[in-house]
PATISE-265014 format. One line per field, with one value per residue: residue in three letters; x, y, z of N, C-alpha, C in turn. Coordinates in nm, 4 decimals, padded with zeros to 6 digits. Example, Ala and Ser with C-alpha at 12.3 -4.5 7.8 and 13.67 -1.06 7.14 Angstrom:
2
code <- [ala:ser]
n_east <- [01.3190:01.2850]
n_north <- [-00.5690:-00.2250]
n_up <- [00.7800:00.7080]
ca_east <- [01.2300:01.3670]
ca_north <- [-00.4500:-00.1060]
ca_up <- [00.7800:00.7140]
c_east <- [01.3200:01.2900]
c_north <- [-00.3300:00.0030]
c_up <- [00.7800:00.7870]
//
This chain:
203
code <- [unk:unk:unk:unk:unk:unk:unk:unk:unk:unk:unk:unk:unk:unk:unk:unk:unk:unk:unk:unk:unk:unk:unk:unk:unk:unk:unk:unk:unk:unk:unk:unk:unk:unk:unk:unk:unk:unk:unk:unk:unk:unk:unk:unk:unk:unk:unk:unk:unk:unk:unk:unk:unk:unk:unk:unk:unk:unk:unk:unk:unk:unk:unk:unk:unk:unk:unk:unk:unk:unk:unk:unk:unk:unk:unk:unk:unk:unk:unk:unk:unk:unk:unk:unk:unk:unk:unk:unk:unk:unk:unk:unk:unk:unk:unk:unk:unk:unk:unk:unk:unk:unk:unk:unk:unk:unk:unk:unk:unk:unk:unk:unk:unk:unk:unk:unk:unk:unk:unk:unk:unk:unk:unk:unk:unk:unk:unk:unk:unk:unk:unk:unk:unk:unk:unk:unk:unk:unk:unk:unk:unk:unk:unk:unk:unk:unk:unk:unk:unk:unk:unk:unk:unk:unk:unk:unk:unk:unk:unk:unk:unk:unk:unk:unk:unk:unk:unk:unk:unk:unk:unk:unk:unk:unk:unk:unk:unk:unk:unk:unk:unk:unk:unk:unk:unk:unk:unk:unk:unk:unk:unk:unk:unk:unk:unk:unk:unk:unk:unk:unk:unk:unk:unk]
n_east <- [-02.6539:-02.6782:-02.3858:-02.2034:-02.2454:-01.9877:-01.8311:-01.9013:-01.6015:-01.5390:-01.5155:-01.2488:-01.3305:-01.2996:-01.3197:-01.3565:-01.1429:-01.1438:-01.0498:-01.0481:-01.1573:-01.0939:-00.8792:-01.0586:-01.1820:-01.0106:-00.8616:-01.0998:-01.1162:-00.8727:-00.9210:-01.1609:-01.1222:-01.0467:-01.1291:-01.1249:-01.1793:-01.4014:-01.5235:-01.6646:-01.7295:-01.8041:-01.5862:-01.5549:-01.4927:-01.4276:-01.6437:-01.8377:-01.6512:-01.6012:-01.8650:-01.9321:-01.6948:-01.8223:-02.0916:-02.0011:-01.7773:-01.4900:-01.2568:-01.0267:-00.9405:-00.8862:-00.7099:-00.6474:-00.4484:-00.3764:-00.5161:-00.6949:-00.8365:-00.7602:-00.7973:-00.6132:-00.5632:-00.7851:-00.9859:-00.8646:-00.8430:-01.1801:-01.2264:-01.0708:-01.2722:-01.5022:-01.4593:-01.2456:-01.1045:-01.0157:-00.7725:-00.5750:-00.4706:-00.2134:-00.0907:00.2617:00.4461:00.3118:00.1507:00.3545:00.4594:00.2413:00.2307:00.0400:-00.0517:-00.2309:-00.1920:-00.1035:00.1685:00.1894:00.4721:00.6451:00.7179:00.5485:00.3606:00.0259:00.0452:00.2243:00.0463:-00.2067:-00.0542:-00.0695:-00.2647:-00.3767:-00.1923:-00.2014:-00.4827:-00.5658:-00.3811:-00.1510:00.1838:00.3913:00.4574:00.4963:00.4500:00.6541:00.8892:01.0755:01.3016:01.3392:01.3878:01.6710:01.7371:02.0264:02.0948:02.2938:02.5004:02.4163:02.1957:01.9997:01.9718:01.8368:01.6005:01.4861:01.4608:01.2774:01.0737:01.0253:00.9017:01.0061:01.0872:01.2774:01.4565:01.4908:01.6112:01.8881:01.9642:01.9922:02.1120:02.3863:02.4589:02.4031:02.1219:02.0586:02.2022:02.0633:01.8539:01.9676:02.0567:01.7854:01.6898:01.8384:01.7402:01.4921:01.4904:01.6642:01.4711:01.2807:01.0227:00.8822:00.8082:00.7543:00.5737:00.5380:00.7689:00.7546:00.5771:00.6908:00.8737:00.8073:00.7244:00.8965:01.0607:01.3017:01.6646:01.8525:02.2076]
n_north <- [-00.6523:-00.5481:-00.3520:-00.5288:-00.4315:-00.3061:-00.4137:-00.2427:-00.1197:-00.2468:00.0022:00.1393:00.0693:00.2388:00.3470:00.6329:00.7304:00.9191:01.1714:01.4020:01.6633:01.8321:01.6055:01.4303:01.5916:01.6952:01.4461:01.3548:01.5311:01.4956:01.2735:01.2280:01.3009:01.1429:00.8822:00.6112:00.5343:00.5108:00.6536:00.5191:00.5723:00.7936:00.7788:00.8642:00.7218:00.4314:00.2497:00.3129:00.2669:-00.0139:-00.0854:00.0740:-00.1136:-00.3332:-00.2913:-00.2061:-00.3643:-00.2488:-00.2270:-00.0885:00.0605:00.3432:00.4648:00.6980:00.6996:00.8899:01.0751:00.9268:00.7418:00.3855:00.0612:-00.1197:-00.3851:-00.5310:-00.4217:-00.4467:-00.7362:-00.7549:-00.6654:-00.8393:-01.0532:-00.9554:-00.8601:-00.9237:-00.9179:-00.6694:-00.4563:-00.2640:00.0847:00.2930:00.5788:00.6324:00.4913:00.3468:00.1159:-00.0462:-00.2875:-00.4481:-00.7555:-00.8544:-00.9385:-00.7324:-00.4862:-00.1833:00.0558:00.4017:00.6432:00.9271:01.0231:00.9791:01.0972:01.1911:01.1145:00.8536:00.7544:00.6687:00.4697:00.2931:00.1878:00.1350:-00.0867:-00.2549:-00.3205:-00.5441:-00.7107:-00.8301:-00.7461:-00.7670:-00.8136:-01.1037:-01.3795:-01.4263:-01.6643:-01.9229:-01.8507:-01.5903:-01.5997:-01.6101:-01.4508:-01.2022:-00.9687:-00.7127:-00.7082:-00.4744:-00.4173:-00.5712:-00.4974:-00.2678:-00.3212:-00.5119:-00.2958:-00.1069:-00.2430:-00.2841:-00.0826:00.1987:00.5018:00.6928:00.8843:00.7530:00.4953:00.5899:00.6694:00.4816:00.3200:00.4565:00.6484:00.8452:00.9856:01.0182:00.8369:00.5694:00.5733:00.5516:00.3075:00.1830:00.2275:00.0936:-00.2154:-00.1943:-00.2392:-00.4907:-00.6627:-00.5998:-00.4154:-00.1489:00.0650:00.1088:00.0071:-00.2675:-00.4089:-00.4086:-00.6470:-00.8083:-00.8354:-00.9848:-01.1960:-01.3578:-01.2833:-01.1950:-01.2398:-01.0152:-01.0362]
n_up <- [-03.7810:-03.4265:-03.2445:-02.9874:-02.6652:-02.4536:-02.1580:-01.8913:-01.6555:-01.3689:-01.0975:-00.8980:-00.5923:-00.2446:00.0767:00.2817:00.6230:00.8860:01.1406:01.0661:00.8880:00.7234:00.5931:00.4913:00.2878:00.1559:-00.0098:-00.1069:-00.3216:-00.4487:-00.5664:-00.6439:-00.8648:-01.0789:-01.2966:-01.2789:-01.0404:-00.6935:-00.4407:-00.1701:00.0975:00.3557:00.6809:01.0371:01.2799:01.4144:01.4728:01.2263:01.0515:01.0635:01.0041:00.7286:00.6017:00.5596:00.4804:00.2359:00.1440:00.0204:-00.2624:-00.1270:00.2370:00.3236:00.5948:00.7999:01.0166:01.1952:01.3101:01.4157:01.6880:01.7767:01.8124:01.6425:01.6149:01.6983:01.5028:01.2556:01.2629:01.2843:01.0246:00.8481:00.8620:00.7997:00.5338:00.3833:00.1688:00.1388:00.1244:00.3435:00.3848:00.5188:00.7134:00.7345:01.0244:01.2503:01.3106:01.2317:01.2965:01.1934:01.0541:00.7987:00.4849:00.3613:00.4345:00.3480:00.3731:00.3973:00.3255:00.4257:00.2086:-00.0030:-00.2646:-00.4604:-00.7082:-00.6758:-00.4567:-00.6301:-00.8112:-00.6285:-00.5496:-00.8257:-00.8460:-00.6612:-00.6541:-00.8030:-00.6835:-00.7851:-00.7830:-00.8958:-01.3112:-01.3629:-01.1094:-00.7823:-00.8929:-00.8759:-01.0603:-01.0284:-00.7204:-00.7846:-00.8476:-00.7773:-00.5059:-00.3460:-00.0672:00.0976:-00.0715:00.0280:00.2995:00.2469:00.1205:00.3405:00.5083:00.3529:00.3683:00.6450:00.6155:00.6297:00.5750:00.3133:00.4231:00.6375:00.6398:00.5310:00.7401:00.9347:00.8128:00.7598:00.5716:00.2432:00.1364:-00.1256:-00.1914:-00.1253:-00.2707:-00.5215:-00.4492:-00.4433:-00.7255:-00.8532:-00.7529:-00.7989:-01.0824:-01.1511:-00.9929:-01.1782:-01.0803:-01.0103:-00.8024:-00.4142:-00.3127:-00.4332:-00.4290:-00.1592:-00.1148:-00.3114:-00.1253:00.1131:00.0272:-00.0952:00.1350:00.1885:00.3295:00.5439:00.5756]
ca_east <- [-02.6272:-02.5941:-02.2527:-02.1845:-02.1584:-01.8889:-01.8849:-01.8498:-01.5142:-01.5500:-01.4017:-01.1890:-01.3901:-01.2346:-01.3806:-01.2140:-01.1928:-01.0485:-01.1270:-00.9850:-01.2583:-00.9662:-00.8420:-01.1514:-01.2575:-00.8975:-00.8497:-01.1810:-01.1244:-00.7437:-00.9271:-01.2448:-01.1582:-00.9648:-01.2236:-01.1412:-01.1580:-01.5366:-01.5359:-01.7974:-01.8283:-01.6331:-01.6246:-01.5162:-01.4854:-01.4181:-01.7690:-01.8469:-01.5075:-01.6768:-01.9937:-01.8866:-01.6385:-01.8746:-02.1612:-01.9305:-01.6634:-01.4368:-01.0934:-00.8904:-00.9559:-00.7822:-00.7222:-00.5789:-00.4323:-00.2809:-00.6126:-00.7988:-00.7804:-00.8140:-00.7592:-00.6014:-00.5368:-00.9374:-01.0109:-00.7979:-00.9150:-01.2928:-01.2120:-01.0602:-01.3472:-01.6119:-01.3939:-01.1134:-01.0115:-01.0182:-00.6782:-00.5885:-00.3600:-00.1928:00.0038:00.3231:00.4668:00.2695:00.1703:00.4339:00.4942:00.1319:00.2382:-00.0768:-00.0495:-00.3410:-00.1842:-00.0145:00.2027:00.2307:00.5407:00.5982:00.7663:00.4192:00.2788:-00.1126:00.0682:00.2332:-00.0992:-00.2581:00.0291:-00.0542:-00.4218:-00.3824:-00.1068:-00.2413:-00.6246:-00.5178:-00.3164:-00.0683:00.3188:00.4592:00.3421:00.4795:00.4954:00.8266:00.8676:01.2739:01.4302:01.3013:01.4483:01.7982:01.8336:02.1080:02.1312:02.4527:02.4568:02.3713:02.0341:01.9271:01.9421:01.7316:01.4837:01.4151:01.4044:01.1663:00.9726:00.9297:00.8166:01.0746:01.1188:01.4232:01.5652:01.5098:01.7224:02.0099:02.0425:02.0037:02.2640:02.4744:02.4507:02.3277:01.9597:02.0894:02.2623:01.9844:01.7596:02.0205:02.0112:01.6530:01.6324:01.8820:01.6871:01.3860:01.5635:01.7021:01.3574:01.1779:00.9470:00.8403:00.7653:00.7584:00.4548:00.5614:00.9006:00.7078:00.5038:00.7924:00.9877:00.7057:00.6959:01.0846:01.1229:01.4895:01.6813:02.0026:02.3354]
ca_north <- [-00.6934:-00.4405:-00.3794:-00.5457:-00.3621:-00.3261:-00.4109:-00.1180:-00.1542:-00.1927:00.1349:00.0696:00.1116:00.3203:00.4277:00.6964:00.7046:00.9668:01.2080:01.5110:01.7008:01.8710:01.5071:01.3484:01.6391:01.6983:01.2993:01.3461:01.6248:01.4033:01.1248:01.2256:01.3357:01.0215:00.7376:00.4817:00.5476:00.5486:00.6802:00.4692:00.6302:00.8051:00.7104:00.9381:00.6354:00.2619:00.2064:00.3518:00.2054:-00.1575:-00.1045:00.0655:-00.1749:-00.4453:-00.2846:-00.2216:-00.4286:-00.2183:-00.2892:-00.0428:00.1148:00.4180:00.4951:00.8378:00.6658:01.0248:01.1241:00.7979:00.6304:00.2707:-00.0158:-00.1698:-00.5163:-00.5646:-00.3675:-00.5217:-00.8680:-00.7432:-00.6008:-00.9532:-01.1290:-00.8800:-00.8224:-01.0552:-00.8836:-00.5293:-00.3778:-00.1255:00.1732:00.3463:00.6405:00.6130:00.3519:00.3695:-00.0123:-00.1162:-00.4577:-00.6074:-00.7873:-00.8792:-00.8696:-00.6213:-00.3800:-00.0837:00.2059:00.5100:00.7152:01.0992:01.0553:00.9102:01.1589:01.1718:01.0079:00.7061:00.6605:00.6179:00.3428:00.1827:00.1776:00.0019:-00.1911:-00.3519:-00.3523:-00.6880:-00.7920:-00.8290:-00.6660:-00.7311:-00.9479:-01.2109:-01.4387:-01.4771:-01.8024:-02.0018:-01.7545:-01.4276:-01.5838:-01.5813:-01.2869:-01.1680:-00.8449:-00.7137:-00.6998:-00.3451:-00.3904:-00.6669:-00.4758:-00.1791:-00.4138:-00.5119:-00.1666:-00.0802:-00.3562:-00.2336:00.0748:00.3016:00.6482:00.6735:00.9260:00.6704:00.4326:00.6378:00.6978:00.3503:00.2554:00.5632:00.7166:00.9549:00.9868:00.9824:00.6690:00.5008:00.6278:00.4891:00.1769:00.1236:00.2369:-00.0434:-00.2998:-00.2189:-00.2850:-00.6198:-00.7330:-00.5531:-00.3748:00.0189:00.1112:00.1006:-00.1170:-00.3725:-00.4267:-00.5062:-00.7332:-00.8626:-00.8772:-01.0978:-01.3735:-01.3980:-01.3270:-01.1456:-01.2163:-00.9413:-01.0846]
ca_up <- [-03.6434:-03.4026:-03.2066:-02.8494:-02.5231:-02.4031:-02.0215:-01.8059:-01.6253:-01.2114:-01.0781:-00.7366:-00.4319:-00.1378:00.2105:00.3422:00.7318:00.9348:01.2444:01.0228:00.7738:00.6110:00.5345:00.4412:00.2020:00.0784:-00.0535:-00.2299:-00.4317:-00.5270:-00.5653:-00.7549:-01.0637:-01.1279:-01.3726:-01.2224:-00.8897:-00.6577:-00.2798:-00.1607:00.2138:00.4507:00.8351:01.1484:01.4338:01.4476:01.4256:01.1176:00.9734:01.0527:00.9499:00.5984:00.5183:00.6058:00.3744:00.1178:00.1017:-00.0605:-00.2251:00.0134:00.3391:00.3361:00.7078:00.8286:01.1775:01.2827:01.3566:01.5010:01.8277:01.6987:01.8271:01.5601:01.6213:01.6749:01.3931:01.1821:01.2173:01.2105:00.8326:00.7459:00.8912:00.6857:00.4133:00.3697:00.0538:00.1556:00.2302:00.4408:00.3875:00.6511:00.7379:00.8473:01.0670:01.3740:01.3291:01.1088:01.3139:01.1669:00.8765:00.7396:00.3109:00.2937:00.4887:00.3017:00.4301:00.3357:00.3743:00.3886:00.0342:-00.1027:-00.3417:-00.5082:-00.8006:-00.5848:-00.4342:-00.7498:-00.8390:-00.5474:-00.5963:-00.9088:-00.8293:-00.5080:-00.6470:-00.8398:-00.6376:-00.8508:-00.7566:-01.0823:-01.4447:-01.3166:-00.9844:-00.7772:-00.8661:-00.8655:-01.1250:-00.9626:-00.6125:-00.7925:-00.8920:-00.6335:-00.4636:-00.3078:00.1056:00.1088:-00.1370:00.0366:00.3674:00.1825:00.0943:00.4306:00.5670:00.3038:00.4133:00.7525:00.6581:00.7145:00.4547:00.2629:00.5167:00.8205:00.5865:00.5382:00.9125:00.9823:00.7351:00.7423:00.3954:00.2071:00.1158:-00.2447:-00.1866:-00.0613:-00.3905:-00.6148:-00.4378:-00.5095:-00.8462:-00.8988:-00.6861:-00.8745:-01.2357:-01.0908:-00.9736:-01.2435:-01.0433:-01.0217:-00.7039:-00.3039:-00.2826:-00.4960:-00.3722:-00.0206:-00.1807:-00.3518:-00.0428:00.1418:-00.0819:-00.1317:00.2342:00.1715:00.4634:00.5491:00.5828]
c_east <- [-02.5838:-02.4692:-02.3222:-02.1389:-02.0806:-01.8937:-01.8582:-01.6818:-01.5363:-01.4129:-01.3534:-01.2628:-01.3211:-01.3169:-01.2297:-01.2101:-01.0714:-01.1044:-01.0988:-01.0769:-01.1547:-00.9000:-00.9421:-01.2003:-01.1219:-00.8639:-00.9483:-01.1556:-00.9848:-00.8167:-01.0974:-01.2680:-01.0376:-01.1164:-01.2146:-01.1556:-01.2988:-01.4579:-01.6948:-01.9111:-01.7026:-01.6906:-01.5219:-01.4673:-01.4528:-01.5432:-01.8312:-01.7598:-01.6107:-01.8041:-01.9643:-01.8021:-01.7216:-02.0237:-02.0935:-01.8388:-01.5623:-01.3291:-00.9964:-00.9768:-00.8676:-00.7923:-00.6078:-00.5517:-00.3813:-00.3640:-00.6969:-00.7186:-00.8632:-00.7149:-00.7437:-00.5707:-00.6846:-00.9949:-00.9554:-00.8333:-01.1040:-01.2941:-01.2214:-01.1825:-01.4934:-01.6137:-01.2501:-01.0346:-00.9989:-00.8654:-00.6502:-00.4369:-00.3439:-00.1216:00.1214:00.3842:00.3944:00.1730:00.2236:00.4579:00.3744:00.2055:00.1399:-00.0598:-00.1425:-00.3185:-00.0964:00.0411:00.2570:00.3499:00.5245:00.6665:00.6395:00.3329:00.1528:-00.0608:00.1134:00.1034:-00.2182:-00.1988:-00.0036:-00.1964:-00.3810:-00.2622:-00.1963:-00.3738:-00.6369:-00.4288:-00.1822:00.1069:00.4127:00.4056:00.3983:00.4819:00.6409:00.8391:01.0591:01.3203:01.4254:01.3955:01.5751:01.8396:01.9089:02.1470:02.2559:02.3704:02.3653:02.1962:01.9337:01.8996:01.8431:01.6142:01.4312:01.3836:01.3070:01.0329:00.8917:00.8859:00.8702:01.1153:01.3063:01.5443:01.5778:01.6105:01.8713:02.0429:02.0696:02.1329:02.3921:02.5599:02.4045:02.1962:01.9223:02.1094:02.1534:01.8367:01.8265:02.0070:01.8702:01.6404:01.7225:01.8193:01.5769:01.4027:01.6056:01.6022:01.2292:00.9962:00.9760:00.7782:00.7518:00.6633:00.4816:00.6950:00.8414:00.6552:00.5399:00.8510:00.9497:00.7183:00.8132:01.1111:01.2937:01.5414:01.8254:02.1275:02.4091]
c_north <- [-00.5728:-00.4875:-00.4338:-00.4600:-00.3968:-00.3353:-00.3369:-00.1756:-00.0793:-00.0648:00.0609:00.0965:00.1480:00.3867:00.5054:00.7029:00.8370:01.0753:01.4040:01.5137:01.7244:01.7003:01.4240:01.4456:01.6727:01.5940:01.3646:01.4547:01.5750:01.3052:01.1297:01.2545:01.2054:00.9035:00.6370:00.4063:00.6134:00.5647:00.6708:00.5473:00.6865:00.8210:00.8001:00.8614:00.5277:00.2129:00.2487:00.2776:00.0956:-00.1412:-00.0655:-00.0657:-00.3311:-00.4256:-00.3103:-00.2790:-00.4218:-00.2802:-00.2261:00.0470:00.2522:00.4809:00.6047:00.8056:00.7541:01.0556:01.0313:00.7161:00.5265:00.2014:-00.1158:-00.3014:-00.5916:-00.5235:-00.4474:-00.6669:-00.8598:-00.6910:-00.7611:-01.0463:-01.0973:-00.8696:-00.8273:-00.9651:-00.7333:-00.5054:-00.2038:00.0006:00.2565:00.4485:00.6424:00.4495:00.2742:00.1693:-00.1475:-00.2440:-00.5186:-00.5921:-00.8684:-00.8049:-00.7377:-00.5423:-00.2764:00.0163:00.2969:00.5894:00.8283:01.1244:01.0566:01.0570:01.1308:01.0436:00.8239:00.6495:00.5937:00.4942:00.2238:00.1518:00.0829:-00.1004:-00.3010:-00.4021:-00.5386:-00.7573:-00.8859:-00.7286:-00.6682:-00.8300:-01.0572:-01.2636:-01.4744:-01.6030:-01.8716:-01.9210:-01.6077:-01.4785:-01.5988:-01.5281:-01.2323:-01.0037:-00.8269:-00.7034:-00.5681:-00.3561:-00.4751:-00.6056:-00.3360:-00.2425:-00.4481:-00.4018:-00.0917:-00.1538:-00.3390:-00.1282:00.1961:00.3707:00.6001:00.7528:00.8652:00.5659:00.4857:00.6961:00.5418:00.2972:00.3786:00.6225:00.7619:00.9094:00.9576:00.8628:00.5756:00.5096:00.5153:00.3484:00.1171:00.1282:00.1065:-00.1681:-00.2791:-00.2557:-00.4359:-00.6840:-00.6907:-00.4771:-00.1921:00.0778:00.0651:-00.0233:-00.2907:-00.4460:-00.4720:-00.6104:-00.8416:-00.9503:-00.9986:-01.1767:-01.4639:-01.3904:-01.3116:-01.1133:-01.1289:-01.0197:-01.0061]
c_up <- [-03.5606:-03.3022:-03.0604:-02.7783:-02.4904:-02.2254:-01.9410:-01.7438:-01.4774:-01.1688:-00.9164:-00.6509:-00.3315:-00.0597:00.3178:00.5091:00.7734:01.0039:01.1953:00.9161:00.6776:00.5225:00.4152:00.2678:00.0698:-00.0527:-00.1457:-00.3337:-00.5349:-00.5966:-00.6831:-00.8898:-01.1276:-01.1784:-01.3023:-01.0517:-00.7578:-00.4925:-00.2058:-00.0206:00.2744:00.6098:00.9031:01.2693:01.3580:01.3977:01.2957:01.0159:00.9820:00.9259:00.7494:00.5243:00.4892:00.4932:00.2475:00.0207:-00.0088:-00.1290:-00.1402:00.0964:00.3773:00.4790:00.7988:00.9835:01.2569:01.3917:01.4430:01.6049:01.8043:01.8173:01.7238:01.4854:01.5779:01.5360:01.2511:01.1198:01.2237:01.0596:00.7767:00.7818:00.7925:00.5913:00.3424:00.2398:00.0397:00.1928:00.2578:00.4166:00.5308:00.6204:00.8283:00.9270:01.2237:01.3898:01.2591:01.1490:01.3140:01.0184:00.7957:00.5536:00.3070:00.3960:00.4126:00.3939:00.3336:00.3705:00.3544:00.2465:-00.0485:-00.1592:-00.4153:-00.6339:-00.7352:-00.5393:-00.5131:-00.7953:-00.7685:-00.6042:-00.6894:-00.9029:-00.7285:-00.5508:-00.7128:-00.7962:-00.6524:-00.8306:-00.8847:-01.1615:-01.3659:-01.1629:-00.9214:-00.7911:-00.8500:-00.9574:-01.0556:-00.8364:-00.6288:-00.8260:-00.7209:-00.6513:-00.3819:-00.1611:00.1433:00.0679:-00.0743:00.2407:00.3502:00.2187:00.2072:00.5064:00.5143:00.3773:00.5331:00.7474:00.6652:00.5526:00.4160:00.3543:00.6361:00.7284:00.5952:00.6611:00.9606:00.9466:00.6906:00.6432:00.3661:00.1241:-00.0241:-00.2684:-00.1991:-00.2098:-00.5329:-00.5852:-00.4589:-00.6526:-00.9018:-00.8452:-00.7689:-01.0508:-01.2231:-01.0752:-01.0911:-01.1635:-01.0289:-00.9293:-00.5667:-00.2534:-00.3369:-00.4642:-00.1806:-00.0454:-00.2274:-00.2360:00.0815:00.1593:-00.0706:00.0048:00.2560:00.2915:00.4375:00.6261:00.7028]
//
């Protein structure tokens, strides 16, 4: 008998978009020597953005908003209308008040490795093994972690935290690494994802 194939394993799909060569050519050279990871197209405008994500229907949109004059509201809901399950990464906070699940941000902490985390974190859709379900929403955070958590949430770097909440940058580090031990999760993305679902309101 001979052996069974094994079934290839879908690599992530990613269109890169952005009005910066240096960006576009930079990413790929991060991003191509990684297996599991295809760069299906990369787009300069709005129109291009559509139309790719709309051929391709990737799983993320990686969108360099420094560089593009978007209208991002429109844009936004033409993706979910083309490609409902595409999300979108961003830089930055520059439209941190859409809260749409399939939107990611990136901060200026986010390193090649983080973005990789996210990648496969987010590509399943998945934020941690399990779902928050009634024991996850009682795990209790102190006042402080639970006002983290929402400042993560909107987006904001660890040094816009510790101005906000007037502490050190350290502080604000330690408080996550304990917030992520508590919720069992490993990273920035997942802790939004987290914070979502659960909806952690600050005291």
């Amino acid at each position: 008998m001979g052996l069974e194939s094994e079934e290839p394993i879908r690599k992530t799909q990613l269109v890169l978009a952005s009005g910066s060569r240096f960006f576009l050519e930079g990413m790929t050279l991060i991003l191509k020597i990684q297996k599991n990871v295809k760069i299906v197209a990369q787009a300069s405008d709005s129109t291009e953005i559509v139309k790719y994500v709309t051929l391709f229907k990737p799983d993320f949109l990686f969108l360099d908003n420094r560089t593009l004059k978007l209208n991002f509201a429109n844009l936004s809901s033409l993706i979910d209308g083309e490609s409902p399950n595409t999300k979108v990464i961003l830089f930055g906070h520059r439209y941190r008040n859409e809260r749409s699940p399939n939107i990611i941000y990136l901060t200026k902490e986010t390193d090649a490795l983080g973005l990789l985390e996210i990648l496969e974190t987010a590509k399943d859709n998945s934020p941690n093994k399990g779902t928050p379900g009634e024991e996850s929403q009682k795990i209790k955070l102190t006042r402080t972690e639970l006002r983290v958590v929402n400042l993560v949430k909107s987006g904001l770097t660890n040094k816009e935290i510790a101005k906000r909440l007037s502490i050190g940058e350290g502080t604000v580090k330690a408080h996550l690494r304990k917030i992520f031990m508590k919720l069992n999760l490993q990273n920035r993305y997942q802790l939004i994802v987290y914070a979502r679902k659960i909806e952690y309101k600050s005291y």
